[in-house]
N, CA, C and O atoms as a Tripos MOL2 file, in Angstrom:
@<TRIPOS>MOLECULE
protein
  276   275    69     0     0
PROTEIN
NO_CHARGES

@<TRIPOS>ATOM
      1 N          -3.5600   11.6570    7.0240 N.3       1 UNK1
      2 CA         -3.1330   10.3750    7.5430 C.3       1 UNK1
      3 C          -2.1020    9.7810    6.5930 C.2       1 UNK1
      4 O          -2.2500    9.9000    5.3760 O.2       1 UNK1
      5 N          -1.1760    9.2140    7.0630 N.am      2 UNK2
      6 CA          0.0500    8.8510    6.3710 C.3       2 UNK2
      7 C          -0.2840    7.3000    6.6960 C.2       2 UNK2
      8 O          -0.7260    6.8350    7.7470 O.2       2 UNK2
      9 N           0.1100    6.5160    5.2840 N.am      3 UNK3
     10 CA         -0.0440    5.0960    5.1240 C.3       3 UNK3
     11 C           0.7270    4.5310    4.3330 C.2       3 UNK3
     12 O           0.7820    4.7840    3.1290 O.2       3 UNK3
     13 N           1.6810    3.3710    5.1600 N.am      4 UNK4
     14 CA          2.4540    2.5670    4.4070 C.3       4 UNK4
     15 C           2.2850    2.2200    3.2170 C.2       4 UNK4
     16 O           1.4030    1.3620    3.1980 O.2       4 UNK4
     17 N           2.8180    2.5190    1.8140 N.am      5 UNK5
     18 CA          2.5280    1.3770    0.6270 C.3       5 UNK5
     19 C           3.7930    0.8780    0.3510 C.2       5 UNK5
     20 O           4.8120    1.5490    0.5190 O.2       5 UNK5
     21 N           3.7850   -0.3520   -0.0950 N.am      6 UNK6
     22 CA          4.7910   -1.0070   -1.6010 C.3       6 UNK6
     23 C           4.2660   -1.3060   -2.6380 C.2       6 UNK6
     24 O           3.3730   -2.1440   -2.7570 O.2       6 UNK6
     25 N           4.8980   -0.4690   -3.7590 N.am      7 UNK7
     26 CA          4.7480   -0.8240   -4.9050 C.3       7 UNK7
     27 C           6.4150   -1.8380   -5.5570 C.2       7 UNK7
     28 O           7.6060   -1.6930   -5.2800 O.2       7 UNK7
     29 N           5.6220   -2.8890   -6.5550 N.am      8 UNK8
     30 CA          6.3590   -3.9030   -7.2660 C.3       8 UNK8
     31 C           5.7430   -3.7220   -9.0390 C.2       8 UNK8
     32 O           4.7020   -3.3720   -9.5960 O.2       8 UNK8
     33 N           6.7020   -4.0590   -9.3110 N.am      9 UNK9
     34 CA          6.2610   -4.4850  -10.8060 C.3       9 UNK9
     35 C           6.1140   -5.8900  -11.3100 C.2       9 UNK9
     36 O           6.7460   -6.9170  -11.0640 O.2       9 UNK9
     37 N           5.1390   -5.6400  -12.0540 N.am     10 UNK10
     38 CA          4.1890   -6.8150  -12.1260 C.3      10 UNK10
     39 C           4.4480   -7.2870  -13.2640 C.2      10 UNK10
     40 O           3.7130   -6.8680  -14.1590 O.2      10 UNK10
     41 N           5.5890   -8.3410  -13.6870 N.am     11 UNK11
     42 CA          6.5570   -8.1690  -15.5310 C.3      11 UNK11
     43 C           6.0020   -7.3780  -16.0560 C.2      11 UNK11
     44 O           6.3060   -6.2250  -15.7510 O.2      11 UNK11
     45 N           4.9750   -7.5760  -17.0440 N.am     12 UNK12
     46 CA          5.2990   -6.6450  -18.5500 C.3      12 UNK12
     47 C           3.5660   -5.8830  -18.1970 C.2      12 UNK12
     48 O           3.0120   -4.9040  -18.6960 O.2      12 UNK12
     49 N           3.1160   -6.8720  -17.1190 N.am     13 UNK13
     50 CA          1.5480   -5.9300  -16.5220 C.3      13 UNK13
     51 C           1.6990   -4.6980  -15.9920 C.2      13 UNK13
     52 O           0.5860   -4.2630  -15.6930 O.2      13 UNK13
     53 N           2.2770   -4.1870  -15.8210 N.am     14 UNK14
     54 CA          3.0420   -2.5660  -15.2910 C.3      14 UNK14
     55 C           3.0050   -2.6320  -13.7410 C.2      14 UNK14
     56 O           3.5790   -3.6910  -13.4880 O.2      14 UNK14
     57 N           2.6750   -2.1260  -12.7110 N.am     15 UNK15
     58 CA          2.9930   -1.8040  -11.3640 C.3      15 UNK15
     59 C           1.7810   -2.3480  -10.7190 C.2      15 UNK15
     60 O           0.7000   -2.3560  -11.3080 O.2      15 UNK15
     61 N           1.9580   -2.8630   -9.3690 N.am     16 UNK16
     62 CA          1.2730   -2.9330   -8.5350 C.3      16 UNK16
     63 C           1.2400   -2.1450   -6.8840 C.2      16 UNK16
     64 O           2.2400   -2.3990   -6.2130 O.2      16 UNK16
     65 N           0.4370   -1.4530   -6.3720 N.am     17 UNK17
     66 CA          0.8330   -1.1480   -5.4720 C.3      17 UNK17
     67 C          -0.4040   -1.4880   -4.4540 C.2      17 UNK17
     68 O          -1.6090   -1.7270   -4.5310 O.2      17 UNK17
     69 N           0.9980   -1.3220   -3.0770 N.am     18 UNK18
     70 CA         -0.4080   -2.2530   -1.7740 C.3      18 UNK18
     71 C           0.3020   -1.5910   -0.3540 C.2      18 UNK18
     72 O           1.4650   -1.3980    0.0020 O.2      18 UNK18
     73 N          -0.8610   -1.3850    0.1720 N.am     19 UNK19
     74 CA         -1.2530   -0.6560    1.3930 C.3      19 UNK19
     75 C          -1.5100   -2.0690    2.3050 C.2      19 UNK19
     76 O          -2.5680   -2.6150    1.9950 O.2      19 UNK19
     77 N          -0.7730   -2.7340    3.3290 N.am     20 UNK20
     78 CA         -1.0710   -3.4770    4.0130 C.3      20 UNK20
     79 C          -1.5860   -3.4490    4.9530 C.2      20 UNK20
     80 O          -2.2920   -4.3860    5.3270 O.2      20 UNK20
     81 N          -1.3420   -2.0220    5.8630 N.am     21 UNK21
     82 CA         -2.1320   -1.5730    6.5990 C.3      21 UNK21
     83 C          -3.5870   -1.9210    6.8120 C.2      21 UNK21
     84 O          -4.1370   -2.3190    7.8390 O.2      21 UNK21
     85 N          -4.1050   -1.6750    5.5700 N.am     22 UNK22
     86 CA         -5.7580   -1.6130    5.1910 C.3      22 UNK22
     87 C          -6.0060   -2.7390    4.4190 C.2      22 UNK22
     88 O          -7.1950   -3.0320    4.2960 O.2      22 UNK22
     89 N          -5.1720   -3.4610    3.8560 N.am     23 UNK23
     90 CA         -5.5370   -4.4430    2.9900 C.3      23 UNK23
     91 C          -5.7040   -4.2120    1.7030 C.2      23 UNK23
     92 O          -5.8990   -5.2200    1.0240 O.2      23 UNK23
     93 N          -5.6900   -3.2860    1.2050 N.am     24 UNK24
     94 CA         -5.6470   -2.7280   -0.2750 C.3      24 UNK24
     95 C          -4.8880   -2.6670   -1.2330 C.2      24 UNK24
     96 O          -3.7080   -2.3670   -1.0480 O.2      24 UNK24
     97 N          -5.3610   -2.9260   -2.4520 N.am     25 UNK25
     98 CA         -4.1400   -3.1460   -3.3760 C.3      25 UNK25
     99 C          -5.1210   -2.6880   -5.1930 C.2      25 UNK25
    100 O          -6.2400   -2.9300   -5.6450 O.2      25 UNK25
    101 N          -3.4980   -1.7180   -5.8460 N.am     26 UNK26
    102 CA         -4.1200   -1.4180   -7.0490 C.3      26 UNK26
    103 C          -2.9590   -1.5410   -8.0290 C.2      26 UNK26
    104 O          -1.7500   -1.6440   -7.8250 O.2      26 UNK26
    105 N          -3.5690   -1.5080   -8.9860 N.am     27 UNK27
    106 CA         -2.6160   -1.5210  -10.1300 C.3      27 UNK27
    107 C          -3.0680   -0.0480  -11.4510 C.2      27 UNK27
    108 O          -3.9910    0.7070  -11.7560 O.2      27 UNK27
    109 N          -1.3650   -0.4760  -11.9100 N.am     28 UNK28
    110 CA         -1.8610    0.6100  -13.4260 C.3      28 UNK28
    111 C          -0.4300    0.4370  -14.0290 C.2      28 UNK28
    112 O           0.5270   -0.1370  -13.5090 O.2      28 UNK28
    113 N          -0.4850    0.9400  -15.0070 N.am     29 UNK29
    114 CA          0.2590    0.5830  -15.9590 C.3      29 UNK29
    115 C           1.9990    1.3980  -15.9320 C.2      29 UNK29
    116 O           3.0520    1.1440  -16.5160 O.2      29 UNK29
    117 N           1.5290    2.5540  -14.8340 N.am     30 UNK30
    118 CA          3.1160    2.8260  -14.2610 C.3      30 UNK30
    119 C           3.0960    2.9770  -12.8210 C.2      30 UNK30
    120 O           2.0120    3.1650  -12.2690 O.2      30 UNK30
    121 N           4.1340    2.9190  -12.1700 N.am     31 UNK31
    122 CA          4.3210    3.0910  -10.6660 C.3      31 UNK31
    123 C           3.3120    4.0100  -10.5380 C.2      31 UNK31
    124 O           2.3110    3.5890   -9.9570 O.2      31 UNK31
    125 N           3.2930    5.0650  -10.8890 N.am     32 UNK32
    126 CA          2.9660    6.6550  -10.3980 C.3      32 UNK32
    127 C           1.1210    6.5530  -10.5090 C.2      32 UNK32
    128 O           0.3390    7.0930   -9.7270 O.2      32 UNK32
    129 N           0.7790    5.7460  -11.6530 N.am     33 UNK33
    130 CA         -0.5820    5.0490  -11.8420 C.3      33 UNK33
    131 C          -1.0220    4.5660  -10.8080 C.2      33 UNK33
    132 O          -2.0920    4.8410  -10.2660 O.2      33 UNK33
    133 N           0.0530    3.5580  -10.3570 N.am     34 UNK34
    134 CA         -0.5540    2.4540   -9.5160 C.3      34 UNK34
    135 C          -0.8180    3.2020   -8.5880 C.2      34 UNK34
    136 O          -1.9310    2.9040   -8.1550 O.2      34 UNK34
    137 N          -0.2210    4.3150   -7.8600 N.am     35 UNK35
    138 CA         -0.1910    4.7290   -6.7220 C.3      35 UNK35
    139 C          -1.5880    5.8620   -6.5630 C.2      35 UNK35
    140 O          -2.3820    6.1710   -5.6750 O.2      35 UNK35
    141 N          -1.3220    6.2450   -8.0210 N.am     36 UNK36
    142 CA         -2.9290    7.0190   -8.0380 C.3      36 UNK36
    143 C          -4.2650    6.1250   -7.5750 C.2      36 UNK36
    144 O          -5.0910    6.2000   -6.6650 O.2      36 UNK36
    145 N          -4.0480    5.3560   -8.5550 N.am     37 UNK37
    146 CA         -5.3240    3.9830   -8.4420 C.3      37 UNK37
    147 C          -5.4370    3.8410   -6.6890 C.2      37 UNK37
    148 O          -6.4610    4.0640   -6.0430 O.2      37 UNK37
    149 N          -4.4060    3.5080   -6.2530 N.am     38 UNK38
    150 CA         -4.5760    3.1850   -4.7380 C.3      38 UNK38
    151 C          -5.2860    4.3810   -4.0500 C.2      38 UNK38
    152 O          -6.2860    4.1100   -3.3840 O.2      38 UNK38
    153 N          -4.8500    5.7790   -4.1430 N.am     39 UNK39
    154 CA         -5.1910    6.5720   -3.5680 C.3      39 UNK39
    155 C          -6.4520    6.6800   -3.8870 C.2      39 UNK39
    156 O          -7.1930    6.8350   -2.9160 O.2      39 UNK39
    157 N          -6.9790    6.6520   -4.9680 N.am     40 UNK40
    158 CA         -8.3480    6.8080   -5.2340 C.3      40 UNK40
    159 C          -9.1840    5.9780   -4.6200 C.2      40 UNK40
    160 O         -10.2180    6.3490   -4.0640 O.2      40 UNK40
    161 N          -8.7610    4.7350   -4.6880 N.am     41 UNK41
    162 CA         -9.5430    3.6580   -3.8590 C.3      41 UNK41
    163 C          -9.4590    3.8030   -2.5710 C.2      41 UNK41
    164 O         -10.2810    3.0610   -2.0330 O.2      41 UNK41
    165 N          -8.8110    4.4520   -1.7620 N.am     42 UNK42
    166 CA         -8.7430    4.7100   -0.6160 C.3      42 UNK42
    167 C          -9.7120    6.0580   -0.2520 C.2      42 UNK42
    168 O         -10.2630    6.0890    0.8480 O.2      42 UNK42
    169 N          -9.8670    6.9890   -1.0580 N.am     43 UNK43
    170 CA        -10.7220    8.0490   -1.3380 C.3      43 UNK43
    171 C         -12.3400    7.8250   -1.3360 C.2      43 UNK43
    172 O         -13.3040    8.4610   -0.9090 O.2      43 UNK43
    173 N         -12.1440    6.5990   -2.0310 N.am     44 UNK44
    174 CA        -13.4930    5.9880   -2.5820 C.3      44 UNK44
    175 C         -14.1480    5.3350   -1.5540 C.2      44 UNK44
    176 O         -15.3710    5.2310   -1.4650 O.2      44 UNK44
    177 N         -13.2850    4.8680   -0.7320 N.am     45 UNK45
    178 CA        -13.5840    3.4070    0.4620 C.3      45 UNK45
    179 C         -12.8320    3.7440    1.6860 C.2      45 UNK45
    180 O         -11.8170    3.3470    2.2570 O.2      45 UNK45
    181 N         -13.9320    4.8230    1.8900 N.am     46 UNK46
    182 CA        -12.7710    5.8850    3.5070 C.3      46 UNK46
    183 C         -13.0390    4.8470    4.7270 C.2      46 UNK46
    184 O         -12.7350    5.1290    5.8860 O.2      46 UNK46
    185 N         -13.6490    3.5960    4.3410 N.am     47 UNK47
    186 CA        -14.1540    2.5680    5.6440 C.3      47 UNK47
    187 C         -12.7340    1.9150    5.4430 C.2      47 UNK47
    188 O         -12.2790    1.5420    6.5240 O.2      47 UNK47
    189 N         -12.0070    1.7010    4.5080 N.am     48 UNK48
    190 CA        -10.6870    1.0240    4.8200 C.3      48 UNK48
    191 C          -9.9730    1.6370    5.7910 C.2      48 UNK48
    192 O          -9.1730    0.8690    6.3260 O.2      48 UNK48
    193 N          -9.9690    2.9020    6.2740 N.am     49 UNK49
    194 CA         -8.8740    3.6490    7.4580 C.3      49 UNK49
    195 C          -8.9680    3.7910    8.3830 C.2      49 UNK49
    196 O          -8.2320    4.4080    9.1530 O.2      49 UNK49
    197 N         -10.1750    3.1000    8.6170 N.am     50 UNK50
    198 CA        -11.0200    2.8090    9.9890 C.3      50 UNK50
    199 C         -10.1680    1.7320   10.8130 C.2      50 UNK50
    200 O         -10.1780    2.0640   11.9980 O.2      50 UNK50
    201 N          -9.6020    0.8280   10.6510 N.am     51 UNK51
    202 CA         -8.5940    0.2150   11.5140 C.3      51 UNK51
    203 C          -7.3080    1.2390   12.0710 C.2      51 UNK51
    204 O          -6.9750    1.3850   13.2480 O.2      51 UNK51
    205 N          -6.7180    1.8720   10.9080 N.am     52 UNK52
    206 CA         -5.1750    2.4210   11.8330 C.3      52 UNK52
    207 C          -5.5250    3.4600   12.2160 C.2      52 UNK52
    208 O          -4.8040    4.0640   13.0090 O.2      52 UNK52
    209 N          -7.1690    4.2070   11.6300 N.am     53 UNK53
    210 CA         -7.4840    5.6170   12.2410 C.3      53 UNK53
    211 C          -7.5260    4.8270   14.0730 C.2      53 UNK53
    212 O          -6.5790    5.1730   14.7800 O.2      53 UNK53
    213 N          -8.2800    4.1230   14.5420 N.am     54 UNK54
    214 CA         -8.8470    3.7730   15.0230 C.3      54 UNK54
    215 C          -7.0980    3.3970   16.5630 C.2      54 UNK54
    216 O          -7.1580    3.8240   17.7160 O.2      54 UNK54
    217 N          -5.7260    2.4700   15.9340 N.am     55 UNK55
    218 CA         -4.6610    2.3140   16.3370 C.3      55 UNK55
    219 C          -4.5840    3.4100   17.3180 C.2      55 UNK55
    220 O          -4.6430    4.6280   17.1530 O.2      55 UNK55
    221 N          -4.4180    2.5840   18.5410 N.am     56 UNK56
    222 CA         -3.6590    3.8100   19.7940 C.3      56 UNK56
    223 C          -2.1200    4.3030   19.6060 C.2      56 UNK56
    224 O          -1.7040    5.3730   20.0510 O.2      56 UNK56
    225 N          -1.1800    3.1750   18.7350 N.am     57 UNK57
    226 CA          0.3850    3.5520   18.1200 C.3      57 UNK57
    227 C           0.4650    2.5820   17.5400 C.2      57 UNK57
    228 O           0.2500    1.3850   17.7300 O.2      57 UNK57
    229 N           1.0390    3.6380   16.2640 N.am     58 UNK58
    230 CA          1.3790    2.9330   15.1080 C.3      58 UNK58
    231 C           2.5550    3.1770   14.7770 C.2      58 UNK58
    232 O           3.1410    4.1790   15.1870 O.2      58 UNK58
    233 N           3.1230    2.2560   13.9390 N.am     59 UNK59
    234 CA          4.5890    2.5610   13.5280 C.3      59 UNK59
    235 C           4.8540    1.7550   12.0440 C.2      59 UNK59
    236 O           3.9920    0.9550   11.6820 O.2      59 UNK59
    237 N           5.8510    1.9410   11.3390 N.am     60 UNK60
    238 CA          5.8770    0.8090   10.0620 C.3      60 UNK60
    239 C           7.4700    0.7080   10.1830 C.2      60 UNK60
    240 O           8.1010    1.7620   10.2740 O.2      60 UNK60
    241 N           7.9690   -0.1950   10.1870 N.am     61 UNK61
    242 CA          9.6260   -0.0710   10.5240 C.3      61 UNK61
    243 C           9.8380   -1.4140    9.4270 C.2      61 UNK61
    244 O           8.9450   -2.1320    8.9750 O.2      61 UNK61
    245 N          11.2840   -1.4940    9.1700 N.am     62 UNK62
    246 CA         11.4260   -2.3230    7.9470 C.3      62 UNK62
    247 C          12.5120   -3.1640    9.3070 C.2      62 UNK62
    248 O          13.0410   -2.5230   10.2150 O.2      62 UNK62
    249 N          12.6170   -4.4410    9.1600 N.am     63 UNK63
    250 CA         13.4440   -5.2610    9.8390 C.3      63 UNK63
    251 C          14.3410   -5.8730    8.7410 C.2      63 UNK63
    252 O          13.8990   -5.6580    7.6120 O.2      63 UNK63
    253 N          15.5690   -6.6300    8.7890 N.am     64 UNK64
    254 CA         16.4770   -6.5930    8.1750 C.3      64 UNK64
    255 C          16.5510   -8.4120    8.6440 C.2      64 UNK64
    256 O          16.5690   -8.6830    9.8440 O.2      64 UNK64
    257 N          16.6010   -9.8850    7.2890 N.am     65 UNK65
    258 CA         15.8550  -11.1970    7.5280 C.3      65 UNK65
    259 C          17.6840  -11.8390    7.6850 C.2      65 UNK65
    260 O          18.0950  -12.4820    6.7190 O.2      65 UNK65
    261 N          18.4500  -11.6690    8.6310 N.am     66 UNK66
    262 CA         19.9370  -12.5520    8.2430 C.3      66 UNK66
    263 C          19.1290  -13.5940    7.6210 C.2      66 UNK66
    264 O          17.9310  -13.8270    7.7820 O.2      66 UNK66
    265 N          19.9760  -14.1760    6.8910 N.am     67 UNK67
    266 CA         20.0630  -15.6620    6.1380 C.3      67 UNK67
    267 C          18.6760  -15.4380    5.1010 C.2      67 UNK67
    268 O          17.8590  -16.3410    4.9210 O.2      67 UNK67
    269 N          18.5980  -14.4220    4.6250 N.am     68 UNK68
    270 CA         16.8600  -14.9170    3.8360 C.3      68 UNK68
    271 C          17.8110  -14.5050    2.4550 C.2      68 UNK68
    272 O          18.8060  -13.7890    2.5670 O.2      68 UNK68
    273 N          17.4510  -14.9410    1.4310 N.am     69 UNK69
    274 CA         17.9200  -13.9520   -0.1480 C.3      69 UNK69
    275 C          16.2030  -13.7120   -0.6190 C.2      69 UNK69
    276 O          15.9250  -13.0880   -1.6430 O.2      69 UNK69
@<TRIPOS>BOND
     1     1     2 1
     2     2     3 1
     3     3     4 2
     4     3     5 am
     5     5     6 1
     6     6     7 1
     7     7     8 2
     8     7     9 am
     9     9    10 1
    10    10    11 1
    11    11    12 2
    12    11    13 am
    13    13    14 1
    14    14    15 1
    15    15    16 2
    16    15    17 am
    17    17    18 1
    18    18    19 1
    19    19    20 2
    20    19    21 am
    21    21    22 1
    22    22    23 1
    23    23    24 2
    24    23    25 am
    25    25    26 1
    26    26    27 1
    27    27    28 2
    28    27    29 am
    29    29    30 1
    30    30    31 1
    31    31    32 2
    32    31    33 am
    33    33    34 1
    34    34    35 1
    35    35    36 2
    36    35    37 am
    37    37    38 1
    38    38    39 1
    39    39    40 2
    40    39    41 am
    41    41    42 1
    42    42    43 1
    43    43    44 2
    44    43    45 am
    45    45    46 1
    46    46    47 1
    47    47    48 2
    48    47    49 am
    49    49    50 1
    50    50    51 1
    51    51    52 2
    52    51    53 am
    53    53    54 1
    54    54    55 1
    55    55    56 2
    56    55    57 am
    57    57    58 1
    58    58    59 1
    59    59    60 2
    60    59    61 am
    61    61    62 1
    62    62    63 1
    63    63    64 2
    64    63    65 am
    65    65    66 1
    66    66    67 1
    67    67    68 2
    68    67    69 am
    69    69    70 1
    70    70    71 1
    71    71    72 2
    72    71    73 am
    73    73    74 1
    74    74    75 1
    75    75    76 2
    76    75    77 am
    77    77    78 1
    78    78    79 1
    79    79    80 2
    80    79    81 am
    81    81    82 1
    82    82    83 1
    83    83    84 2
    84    83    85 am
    85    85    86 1
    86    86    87 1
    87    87    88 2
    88    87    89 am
    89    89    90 1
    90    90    91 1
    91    91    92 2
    92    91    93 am
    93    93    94 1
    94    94    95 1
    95    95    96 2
    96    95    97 am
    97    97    98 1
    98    98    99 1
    99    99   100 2
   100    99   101 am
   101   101   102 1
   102   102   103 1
   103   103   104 2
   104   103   105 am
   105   105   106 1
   106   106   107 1
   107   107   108 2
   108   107   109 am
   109   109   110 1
   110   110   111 1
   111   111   112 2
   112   111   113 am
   113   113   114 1
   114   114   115 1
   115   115   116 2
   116   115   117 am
   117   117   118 1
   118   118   119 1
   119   119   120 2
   120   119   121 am
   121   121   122 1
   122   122   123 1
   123   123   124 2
   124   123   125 am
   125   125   126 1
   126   126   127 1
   127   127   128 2
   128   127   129 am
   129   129   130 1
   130   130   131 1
   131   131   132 2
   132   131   133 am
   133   133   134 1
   134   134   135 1
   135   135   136 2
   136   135   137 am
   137   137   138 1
   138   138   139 1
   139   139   140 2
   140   139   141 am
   141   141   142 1
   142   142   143 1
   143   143   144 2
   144   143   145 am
   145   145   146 1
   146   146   147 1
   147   147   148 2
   148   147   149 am
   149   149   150 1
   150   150   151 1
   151   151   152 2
   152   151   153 am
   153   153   154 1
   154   154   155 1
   155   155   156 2
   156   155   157 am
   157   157   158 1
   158   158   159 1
   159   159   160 2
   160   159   161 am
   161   161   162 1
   162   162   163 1
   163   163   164 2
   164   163   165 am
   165   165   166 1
   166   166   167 1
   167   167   168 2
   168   167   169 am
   169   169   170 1
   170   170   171 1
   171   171   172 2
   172   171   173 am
   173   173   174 1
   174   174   175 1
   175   175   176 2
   176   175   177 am
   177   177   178 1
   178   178   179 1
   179   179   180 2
   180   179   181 am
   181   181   182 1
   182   182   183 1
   183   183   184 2
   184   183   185 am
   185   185   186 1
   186   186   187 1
   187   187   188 2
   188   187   189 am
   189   189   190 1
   190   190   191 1
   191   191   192 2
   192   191   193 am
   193   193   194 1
   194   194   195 1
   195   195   196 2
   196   195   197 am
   197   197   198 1
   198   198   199 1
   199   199   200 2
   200   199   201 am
   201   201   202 1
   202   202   203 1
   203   203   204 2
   204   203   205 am
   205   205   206 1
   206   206   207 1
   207   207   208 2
   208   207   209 am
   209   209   210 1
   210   210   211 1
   211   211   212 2
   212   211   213 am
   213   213   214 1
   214   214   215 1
   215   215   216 2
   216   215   217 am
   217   217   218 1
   218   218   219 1
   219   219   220 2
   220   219   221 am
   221   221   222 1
   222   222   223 1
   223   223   224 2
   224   223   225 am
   225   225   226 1
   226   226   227 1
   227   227   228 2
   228   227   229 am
   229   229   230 1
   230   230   231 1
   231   231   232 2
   232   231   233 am
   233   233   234 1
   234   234   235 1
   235   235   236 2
   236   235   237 am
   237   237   238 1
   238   238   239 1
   239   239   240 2
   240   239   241 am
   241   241   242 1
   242   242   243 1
   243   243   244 2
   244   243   245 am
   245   245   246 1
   246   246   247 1
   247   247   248 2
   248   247   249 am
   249   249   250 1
   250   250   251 1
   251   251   252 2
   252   251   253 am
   253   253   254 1
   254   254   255 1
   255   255   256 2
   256   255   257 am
   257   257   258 1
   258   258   259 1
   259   259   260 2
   260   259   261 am
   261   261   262 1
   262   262   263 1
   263   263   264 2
   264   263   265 am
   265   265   266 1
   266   266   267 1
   267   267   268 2
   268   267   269 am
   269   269   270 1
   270   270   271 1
   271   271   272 2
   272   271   273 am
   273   273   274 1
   274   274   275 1
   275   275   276 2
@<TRIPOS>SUBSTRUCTURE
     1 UNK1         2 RESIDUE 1 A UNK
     2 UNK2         6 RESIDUE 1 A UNK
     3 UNK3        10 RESIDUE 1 A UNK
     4 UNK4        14 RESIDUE 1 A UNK
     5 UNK5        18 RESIDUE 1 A UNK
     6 UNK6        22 RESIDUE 1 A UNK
     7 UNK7        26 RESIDUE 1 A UNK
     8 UNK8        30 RESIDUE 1 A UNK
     9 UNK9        34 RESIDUE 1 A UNK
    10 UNK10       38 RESIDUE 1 A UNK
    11 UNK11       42 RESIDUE 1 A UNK
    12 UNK12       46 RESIDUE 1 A UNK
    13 UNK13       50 RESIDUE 1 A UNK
    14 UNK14       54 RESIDUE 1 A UNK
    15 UNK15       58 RESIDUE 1 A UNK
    16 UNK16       62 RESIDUE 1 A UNK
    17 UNK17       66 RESIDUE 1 A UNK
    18 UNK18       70 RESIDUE 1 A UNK
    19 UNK19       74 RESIDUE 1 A UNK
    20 UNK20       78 RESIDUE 1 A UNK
    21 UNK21       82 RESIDUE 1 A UNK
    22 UNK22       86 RESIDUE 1 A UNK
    23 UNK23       90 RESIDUE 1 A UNK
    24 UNK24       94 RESIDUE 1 A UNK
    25 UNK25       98 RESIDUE 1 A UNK
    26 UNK26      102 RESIDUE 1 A UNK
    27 UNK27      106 RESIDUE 1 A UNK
    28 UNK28      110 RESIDUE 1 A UNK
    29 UNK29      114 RESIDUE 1 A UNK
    30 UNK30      118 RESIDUE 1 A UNK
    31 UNK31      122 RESIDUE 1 A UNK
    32 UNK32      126 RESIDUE 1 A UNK
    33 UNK33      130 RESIDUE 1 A UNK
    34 UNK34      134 RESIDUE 1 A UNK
    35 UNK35      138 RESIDUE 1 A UNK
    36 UNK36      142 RESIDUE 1 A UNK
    37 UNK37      146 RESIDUE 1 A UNK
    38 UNK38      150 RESIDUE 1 A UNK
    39 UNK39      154 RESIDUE 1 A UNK
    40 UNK40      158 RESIDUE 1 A UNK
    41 UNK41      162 RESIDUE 1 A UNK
    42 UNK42      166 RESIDUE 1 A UNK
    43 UNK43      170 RESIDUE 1 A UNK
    44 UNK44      174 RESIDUE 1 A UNK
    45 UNK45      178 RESIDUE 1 A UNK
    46 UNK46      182 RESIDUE 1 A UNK
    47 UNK47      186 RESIDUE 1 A UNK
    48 UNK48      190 RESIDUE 1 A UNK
    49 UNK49      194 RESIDUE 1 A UNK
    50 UNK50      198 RESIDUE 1 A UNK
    51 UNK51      202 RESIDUE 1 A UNK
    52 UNK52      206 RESIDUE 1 A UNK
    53 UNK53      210 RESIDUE 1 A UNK
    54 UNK54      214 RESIDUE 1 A UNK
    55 UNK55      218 RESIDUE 1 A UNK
    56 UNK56      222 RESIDUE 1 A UNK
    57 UNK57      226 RESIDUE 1 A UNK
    58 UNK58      230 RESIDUE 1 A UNK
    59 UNK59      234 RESIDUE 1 A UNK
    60 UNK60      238 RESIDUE 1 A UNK
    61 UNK61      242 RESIDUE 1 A UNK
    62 UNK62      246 RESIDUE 1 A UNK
    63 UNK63      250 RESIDUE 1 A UNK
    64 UNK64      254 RESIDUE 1 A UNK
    65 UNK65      258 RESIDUE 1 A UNK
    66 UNK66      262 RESIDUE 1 A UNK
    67 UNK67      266 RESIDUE 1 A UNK
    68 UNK68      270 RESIDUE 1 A UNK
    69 UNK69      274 RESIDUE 1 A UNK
């Protein structure tokens, strides 16, 4: 199963990354961390995939905000 994340950096706290899909969110001290952390928690807590398993169509598309900075 393939699942949206974004990861951000968190100033000098290292990376955060989040699965909105499911509601989930982890951190660690590099991108590549954070993204582990997430996966694990998603590993750990297979009841989080129960919503988009569950989606008749899904999609994740990025929209583009005129006028936002």
């Amino acid at each position: 199963m393939d699942i949206a994340i974004t990861t951000e950096r968190a100033d000098e706290n290292g990376w955060i990354a989040f699965a909105p899909e499911v509601r989930a969110t982890a951190q660690g001290s590099t991108q590549e961390e954070a993204k582990a952390n997430l996966e694990a928690l998603l590993k750990r807590f297979p009841g989080l995939l129960d919503e988009p398993r569950r989606a008749a169509d899904r999609r994740v598309e990025l929209i583009e905000l005129s006028g936002v900075e």
